[in-house]
N, C-alpha and C positions, 0 to 999 in steps of 0.2 A: 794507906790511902793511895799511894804509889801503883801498888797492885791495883786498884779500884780503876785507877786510870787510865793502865794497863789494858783493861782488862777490854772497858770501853773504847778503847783506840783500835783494840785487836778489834772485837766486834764489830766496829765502825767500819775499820778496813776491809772486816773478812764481809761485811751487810754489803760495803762499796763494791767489793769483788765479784762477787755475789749478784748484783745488782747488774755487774758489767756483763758477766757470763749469760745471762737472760737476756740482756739489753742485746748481744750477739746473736744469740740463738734465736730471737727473736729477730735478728738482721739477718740469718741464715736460711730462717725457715720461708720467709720470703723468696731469699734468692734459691734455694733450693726446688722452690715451687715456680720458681720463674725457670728456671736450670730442667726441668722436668718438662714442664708446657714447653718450651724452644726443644727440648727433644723429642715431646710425641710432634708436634710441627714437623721436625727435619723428619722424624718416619715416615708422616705422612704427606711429606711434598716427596722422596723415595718409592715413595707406592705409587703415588700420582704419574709420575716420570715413569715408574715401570709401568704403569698402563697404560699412557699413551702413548710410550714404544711400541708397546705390544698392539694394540690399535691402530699403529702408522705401519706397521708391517704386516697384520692382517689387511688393514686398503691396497698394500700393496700384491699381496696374494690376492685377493679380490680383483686387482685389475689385470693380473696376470694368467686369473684362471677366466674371464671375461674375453682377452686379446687372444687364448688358445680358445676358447669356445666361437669365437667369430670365424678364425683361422680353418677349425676345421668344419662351420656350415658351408666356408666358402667352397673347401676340399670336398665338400660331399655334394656339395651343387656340380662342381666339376664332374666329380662322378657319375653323377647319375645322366649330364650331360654325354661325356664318353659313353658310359653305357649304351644308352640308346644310339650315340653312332654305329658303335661293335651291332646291337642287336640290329639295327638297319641291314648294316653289311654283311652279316652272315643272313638274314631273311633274304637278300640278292641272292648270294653265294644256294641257299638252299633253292629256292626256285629257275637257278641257272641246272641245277645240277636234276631234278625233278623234271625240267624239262629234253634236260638232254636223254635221261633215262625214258622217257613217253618216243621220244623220236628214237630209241634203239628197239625199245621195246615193239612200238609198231614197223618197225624195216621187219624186225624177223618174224611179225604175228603177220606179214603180206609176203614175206616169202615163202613161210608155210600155205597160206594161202596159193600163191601160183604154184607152187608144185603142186600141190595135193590136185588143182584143176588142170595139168598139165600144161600148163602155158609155158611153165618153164619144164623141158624135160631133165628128168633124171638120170636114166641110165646111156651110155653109146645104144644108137638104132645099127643094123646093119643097111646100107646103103640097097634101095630095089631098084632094081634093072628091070627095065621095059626090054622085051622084044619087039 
């Protein structure tokens, strides 16, 4: 009977034991699944963070490639301002020089002229003596 006793107290204890291991794993698998969801969370507030880094640093390349795009309309307005000075001053410079060339060119097209009619002589005359 002893044994009988036994037997039922082991079983009682090992069913209690038993009963606890479940009663835990059953407290585990909760927090396990809670332990899991706060990790995909912390992943995905990490993901979050690295994309709106990467998005505050793309704005900022965006407002840097904006500051160098204004930078250089301004440079090119400049330019093309010079430009047209340059081209102003050498269209002077060419019609200084076209005209200078029109005034050389007709000296020598009228002094071919007078000589060729004699007005200006060419060669020594010998001096004529009247008697």
């Amino acid at each position: 009977m002893q044994q009988i006793w036994d037997r039922l107290l082991t079983n009682t204890a090992s069913d209690k034991t038993n009963m606890d291991l479940e009663s835990m794993a059953a407290e585990e698998a909760p927090q396990t699944k809670l332990q899991n969801l706060s990790n995909q969370v912390d992943d995905v507030t990490g993901t979050m963070k690295n994309n709106v880094e990467k998005m505050i640093h793309a704005i900022e390349n965006a407002d840097n490639l904006l500051a160098k795009s204004e930078k250089m309309k301004k440079d090119a307005e400049k330019l093309g301002e010079t430009s047209e000075r340059v081209e102003r001053s050498y269209r002077c410079k060419n019609a200084k020089l076209i005209a200078v060339v029109v005034v050389i060119v007709g000296i020598v097209v009228l002094l071919i002229i007078l000589l060729a009619t004699g007005v200006i002589p060419v060669g020594a005359q010998p001096p004529t003596s009247k008697p």
